[in-house]
C-alpha positions in Angstrom: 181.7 96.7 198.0 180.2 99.0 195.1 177.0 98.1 193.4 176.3 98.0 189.5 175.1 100.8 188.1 171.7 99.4 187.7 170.8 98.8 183.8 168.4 101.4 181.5 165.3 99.4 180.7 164.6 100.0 176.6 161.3 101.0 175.6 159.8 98.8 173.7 159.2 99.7 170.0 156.3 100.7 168.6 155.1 99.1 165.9 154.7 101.4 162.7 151.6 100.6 160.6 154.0 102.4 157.8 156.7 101.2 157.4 154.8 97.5 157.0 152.7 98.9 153.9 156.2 100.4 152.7 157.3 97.2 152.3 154.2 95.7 151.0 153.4 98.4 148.2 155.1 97.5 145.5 154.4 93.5 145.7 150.6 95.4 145.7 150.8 97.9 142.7 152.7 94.9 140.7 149.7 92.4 141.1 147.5 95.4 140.5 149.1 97.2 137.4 150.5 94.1 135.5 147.4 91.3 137.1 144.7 93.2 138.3 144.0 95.6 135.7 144.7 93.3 132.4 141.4 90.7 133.9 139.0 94.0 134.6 140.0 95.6 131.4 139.4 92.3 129.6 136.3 91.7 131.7 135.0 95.0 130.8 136.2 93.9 127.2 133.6 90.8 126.6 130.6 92.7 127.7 131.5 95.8 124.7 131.4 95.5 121.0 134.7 96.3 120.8 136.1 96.7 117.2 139.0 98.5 115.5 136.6 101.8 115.3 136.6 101.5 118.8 140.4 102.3 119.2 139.9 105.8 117.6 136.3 106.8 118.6 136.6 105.1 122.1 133.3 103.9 121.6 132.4 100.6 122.2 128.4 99.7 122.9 127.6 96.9 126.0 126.2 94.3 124.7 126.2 92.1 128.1 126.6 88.3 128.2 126.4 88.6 124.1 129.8 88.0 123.3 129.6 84.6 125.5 126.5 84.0 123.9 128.1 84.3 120.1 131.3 82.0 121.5 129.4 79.3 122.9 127.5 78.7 120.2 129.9 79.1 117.7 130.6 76.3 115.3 134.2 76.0 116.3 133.7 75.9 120.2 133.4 72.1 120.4 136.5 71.7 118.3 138.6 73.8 120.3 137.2 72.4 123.6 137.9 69.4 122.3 141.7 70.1 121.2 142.3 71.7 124.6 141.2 69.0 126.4 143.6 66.4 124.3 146.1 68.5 124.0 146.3 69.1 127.6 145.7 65.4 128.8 147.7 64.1 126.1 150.8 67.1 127.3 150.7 65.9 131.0 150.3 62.4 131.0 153.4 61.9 129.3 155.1 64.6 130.9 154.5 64.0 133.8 155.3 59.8 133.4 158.6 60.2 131.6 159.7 63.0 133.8 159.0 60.7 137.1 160.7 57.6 134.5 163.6 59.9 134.6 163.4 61.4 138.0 163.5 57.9 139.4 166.5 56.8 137.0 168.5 60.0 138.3 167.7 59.3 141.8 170.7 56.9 141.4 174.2 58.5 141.4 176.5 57.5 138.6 179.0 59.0 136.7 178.2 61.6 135.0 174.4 61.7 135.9 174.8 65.9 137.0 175.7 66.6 133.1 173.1 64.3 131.9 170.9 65.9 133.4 172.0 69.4 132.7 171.9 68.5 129.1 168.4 67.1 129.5 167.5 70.9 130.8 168.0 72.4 127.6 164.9 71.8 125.8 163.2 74.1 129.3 165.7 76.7 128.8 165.3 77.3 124.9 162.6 79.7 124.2 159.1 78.7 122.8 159.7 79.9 119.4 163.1 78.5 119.1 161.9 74.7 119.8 158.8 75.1 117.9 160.9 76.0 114.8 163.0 73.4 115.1 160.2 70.4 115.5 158.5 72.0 112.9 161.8 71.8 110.4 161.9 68.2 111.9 157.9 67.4 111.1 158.6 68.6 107.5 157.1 65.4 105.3 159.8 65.8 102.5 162.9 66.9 104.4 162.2 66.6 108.1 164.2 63.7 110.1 161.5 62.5 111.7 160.4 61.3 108.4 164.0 60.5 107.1 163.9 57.9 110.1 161.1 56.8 109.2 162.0 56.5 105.5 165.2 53.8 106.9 162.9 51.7 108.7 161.0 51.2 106.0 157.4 53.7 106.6 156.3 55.9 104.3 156.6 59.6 104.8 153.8 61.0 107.5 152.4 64.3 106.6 152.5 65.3 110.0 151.4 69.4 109.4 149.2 68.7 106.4 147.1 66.2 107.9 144.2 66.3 110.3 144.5 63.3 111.7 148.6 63.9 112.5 148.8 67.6 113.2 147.5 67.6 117.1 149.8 64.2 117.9 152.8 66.4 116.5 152.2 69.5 118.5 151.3 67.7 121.4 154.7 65.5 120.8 156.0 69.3 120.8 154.7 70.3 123.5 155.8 66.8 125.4 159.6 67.9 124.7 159.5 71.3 126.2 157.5 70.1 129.6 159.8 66.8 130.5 162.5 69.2 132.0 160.3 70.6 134.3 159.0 67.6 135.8 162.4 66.0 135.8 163.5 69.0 137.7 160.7 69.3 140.2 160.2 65.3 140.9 164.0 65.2 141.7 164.0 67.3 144.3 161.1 65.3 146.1 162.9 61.9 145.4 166.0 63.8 147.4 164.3 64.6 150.1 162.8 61.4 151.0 164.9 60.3 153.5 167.3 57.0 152.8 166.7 55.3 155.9 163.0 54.5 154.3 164.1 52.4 151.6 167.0 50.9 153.3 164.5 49.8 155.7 162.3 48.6 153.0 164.8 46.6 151.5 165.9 44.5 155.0 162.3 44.2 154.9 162.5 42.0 151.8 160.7 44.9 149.4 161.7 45.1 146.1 162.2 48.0 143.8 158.6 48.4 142.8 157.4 47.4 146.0 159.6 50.0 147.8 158.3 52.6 145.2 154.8 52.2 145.5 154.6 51.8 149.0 157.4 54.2 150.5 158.2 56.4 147.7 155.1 57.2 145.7 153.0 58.2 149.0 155.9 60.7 150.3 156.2 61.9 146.5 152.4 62.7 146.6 152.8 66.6 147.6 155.5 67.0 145.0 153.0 65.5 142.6 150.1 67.3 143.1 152.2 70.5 143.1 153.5 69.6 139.5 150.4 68.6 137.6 148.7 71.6 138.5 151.3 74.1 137.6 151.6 71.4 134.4 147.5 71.9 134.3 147.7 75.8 134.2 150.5 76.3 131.9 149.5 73.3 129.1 146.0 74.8 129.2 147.0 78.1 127.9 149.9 77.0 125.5 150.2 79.4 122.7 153.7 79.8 121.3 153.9 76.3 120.3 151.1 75.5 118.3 151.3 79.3 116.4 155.0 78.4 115.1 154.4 74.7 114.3 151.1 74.3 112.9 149.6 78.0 113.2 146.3 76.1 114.7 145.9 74.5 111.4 145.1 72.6 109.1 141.4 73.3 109.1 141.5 74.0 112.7 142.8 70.4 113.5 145.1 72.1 116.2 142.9 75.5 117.1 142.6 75.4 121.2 140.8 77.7 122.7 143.7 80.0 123.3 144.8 79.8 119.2 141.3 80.6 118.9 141.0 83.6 121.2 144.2 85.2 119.4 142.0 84.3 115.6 138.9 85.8 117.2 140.8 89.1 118.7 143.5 89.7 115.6 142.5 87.9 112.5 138.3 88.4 112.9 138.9 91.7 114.6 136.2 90.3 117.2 138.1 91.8 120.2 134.8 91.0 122.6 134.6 87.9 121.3 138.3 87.0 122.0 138.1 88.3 125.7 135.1 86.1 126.5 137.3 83.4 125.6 140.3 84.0 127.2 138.1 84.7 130.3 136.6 81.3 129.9 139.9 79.7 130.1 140.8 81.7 133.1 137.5 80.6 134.7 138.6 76.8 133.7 142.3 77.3 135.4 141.0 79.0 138.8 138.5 76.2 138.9 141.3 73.3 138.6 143.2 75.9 141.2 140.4 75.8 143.7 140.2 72.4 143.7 143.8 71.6 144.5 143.7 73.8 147.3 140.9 72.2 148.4 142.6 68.9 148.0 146.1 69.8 149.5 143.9 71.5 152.5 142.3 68.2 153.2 145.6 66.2 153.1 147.4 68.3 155.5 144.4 68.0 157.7 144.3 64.2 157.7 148.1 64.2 157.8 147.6 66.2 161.4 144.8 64.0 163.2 
């Protein structure tokens, strides 16, 4: 009887502090090059009188919390508050309730609901400037279709880029258009996950369709939610593209936001200062909303545990 040759016990590795921060460097110097330095640099921008002179003498004097000063009490700041905040609400409510509409209604197989819903992707995968040309060819009051619709039914032409009163609806409209694929696509996915058993269940239970949505669908579809209005939130808040290329923040600043507004201030005024403290405002305003979903989202998954 011959015993086994007994087995070589391996070392055990030691871990190398390097190779970790191998791996992690360059997820570091990208948030640091293309993230970190663009906020200090525009930080360091609203506290200088920083003018075109500045670009070829270098020079550009601290003036401190001045800039703020001159954009908060700006005539314009309460218009383009007031736009932002519309233009957002107006954006996400509908968003948000057609997408769910239409997440629900796709929840349901039927033929052809996978191409449907492809097609339904499109106005998410065109770019910005693309769409925003088109609905502003489609706003025009004298050859538009919008108003050639209009014009069948009976209802006068509605000078929807001329007008003040018309001129935020349309963008926002716009700006509806290109953010229903995104909730449709997100809220989906949470619909399929919740399990069918749940509203099987529901149904023996004598639930019917709204009942079985608001009481077994809605509360699992909660996370999802929260998720998609606060990425809706961030994005709609700082929406450019769209409202340069229809309505170009006009007329008489019935569409300027406060991101229109930054871009007037910084390339049209030549008030570079002046444009950084408002872009740094509206990065104040999104990091505050982003806080407070944390916060939120913290506090459910705690109650969710006890």
């Amino acid at each position: 009887m011959t015993l086994a040759a007994p087995v070589p016990r391996r070392r055990p590795r030691r871990e190398n502090p390097f190779t970790a921060w191998a791996f992690l460097l360059p997820a570091v110097a990208y948030v640091v090059v293309f993230f970190g330095y663009p906020l200090v640099a525009n930080l360091v921008m609203s506290t200088q009188d920083y003018t075109v002179k500045s670009f070829y003498t270098g020079e550009a004097p601290f003036v401190g919390l001045a800039d703020y000063a001159a954009v908060l009490t700006a005539p314009l700041f309460s218009t383009a508050v007031l736009n932002t905040v519309l233009f957002t609400a107006g954006s996400l409510v509908f968003q948000f309730g057609i997408g769910l509409a239409l997440a629900v209604f796709f929840a349901g197989r039927f033929l052809g609901s996978a191409l449907l819903r492809s097609l339904l992707l499109l106005p998410w995968l065109l770019p910005l400037v693309v769409s925003g040309a088109v609905w502003r060819w489609m706003f025009d009051q004298d050859h538009g279709v919008l108003n050639a619709g209009l014009r069948l039914i009976g209802v006068g032409a509605v000078p929807w880029l001329s007008s003040t009163t018309w001129a935020l609806p349309a963008v926002i409209l716009t700006n509806i258009w290109i953010g229903i694929p995104f909730n449709l696509v997100i809220l989906h996915g949470g619909l399929r996950a919740i399990p069918a058993s749940l509203h099987e269940a529901a149904a023996l239970d004598g639930a019917g369709a709204w009942q079985r949505f608001r009481y077994v669908t809605w509360p699992l579809l909660r996370p999802v939610t929260g998720i998609v209005l606060m990425l809706g939130l961030v994005y709609t808040i700082k929406v450019f593209d769209v409202i340069m290329v229809v309505t170009g923040g006009g007329p008489a600043d019935a569409t300027q936001t406060l991101t229109t507004w930054s871009y007037r201030l910084s390339f049209h005024d030549f008030a570079f200062g002046q444009g950084a403290a408002v872009g740094n405002l509206l990065i104040l305003v999104a990091t505050a909303f982003g806080l407070l979903y944390l916060r939120s989202a913290k506090a459910s998954l705690a109650e969710a545990a006890a």
